[in-house]
Structure formats: C-alpha cells, structure tokens
C-alpha positions in Angstrom: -34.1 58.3 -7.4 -33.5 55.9 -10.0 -33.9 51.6 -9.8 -30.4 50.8 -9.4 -29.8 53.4 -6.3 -32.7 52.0 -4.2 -32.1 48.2 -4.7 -27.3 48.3 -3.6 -27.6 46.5 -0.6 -30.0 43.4 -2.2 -27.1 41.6 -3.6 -24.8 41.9 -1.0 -27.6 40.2 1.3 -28.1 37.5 -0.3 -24.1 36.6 -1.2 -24.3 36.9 2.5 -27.1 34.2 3.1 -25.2 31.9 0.1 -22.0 32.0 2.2 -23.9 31.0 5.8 -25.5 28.0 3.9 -22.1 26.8 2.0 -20.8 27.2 5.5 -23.4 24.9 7.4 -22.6 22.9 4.5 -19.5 22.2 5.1 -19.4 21.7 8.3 -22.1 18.8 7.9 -20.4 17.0 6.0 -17.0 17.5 7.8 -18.6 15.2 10.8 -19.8 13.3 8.4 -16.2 12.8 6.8 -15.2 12.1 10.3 -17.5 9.6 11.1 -16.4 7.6 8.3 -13.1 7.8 8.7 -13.4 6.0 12.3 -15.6 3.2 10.5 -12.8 2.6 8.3 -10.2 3.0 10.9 -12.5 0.2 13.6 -13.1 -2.0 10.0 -9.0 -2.3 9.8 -8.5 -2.4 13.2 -11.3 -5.7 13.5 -9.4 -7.0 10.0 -5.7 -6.5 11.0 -6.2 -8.1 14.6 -8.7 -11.4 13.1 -5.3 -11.6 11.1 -3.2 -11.9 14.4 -5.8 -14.2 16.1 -6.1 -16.4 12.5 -2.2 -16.7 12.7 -1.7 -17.9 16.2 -4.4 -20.5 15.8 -2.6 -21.4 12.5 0.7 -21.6 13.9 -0.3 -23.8 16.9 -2.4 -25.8 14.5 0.9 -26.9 12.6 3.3 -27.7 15.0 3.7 -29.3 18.3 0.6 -27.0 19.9 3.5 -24.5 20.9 2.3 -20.9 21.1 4.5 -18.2 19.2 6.5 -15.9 21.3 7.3 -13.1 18.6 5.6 -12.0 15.7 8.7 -12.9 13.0 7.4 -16.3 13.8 4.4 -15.5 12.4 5.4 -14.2 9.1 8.0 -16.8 8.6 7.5 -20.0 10.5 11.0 -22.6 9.7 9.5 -25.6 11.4 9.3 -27.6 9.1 10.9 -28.5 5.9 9.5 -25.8 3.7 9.0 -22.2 5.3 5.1 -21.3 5.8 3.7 -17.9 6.2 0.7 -17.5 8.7 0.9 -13.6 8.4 1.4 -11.7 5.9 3.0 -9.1 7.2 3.7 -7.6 10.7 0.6 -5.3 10.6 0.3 -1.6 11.9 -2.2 -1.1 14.8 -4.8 1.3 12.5 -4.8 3.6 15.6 -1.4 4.2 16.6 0.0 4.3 13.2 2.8 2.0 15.1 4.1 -1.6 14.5 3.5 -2.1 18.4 0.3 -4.0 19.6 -0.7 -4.7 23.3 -0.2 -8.8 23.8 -2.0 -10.8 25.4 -0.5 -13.7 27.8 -2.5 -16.5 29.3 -2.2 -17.2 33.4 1.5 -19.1 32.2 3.1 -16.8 30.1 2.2 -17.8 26.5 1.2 -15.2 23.9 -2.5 -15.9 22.9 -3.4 -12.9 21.2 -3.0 -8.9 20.6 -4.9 -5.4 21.6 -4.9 -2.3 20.0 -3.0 0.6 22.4 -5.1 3.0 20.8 -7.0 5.4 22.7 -10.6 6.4 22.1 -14.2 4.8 22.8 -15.6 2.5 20.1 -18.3 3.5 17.9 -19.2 0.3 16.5 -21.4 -2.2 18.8 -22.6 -4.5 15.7 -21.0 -6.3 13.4 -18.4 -8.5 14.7 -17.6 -11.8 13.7 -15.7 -12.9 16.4 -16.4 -12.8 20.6 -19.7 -10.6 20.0 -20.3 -10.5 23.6 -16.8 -9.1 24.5 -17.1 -6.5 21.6 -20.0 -4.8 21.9 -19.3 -4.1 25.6 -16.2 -2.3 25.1 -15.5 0.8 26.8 -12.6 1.3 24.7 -10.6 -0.2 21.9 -8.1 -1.5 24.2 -11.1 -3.8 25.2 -11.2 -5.4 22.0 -9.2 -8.5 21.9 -8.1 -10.8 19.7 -6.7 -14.2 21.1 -6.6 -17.7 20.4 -8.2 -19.8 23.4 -5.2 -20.2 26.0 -4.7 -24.0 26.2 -2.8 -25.2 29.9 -1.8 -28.4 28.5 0.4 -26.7 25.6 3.9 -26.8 25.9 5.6 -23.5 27.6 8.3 -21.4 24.6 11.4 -23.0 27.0 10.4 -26.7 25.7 9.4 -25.7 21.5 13.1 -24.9 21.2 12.9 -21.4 21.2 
C-alpha cells in the first residue's frame, strides 16, 4: 500500500474542522455586530430626543413662555422679526424609521416633550446626561423621555395666537 492511499481522508478532516471554526466565527461576531448596532441605534435615539427636549426649552425661552403645539414650530419659529431655528430638522425616531414620536402633554394639555414608539427593552443603563434616575429604570424605550419641565403658570396654545 503506498503513502498517498493510507493518508485520503486526512485532508478532508481537517477542511472539515476549518469550516466548524470559520463558522463559530462568524456567528460571534454576528452578536457582536448586533450588539453594536443597538448602541448606535439607543446613542441616536438619546441624541435626536436631547434635540427635541433642547428645542422646546429654547422655544419657550424666547417668546412669551408659550409651549409649541407642532413640531414646524420648532424648525421654523416666525415670532419675531427674523425667523429662528430651534431644530434642525424634524428628526426620525432611530427605532421606527418614522417621522412620528410619542408626545408628551403636561396635566393642561401643553406639549412638553417626546417618546420613542419603538419597541424593545433598553440595553443601556449608564451614560445619560439627562433625568439619570428615569433612564436607567426603564423597562422599555417608550420609558425614556425627553421633556421640558411642564410649567402651570404658562400660557395655554388658545392665548400665544396659535
């Protein structure tokens, strides 16, 4: 029997043991892909709604201590003689890929803040840079809120001329 008859199945073995380890591979670092892609969807999530909270506080700040009642207002406040922009842009809720957030009302109708509508438990419980104490005990993302402190002494939308 010669060398090369005894040793046929030796190769095949161990392409089978390469395979098995890419594989494990692979499916490491897919949770680990994962994983990251949540960080990054909570990190635009916590940005995008600080946004929302900044520009209600900023549009209350320059006027008459009115509250906002849609988010056009935001982006493009006429007030006053020259046109000022609080927000950017009307941002996307990160988790619902839609233009539609959950608002917020204090106990006499006025919008304070927004919510995400998106579904899931949150992974992050450190971090935050705003309401620590309400974040990190979230059960889900529609926990985590982002409002301006309601104020009963501001004028209802019926009296800012709206």
């Amino acid at each position: 029997m010669r060398l090369t008859e005894r040793q046929g199945g030796f190769t095949y073995l161990l392409l089978l043991v390469a395979l098995s380890a890419l594989a494990l591979s692979l499916l490491k670092s897919q949770d680990s892909v994962q994983m990251r892609y949540w960080e990054q969807q909570e990190a635009e999530l916590l940005f995008r709604g600080e946004q929302y909270r900044a520009a209600i506080a900023a549009y209350r700040a320059v006027g008459n201590g009115c509250f906002p009642v849609r988010v056009e207002q935001l982006t493009l406040d006429k007030r006053g003689p020259t046109p000022r922009y609080h927000l950017r842009q009307a941002w996307v809720d990160p988790l619902t890929n839609d233009k539609t957030w959950g608002a917020i009302y204090d106990p006499q109708g006025r919008w304070i803040g927004v919510r995400s509508l998106g579904k899931g438990k949150p992974r992050r419980k450190v971090g935050f840079s705003h309401d620590i104490e309400t974040f990190s005990k979230a059960k889900s993302y529609y926990d985590w809120t982002f409002k301006v402190e309601g104020d009963p002494q501001a004028p209802m939308p019926a009296a800012c001329g709206r």
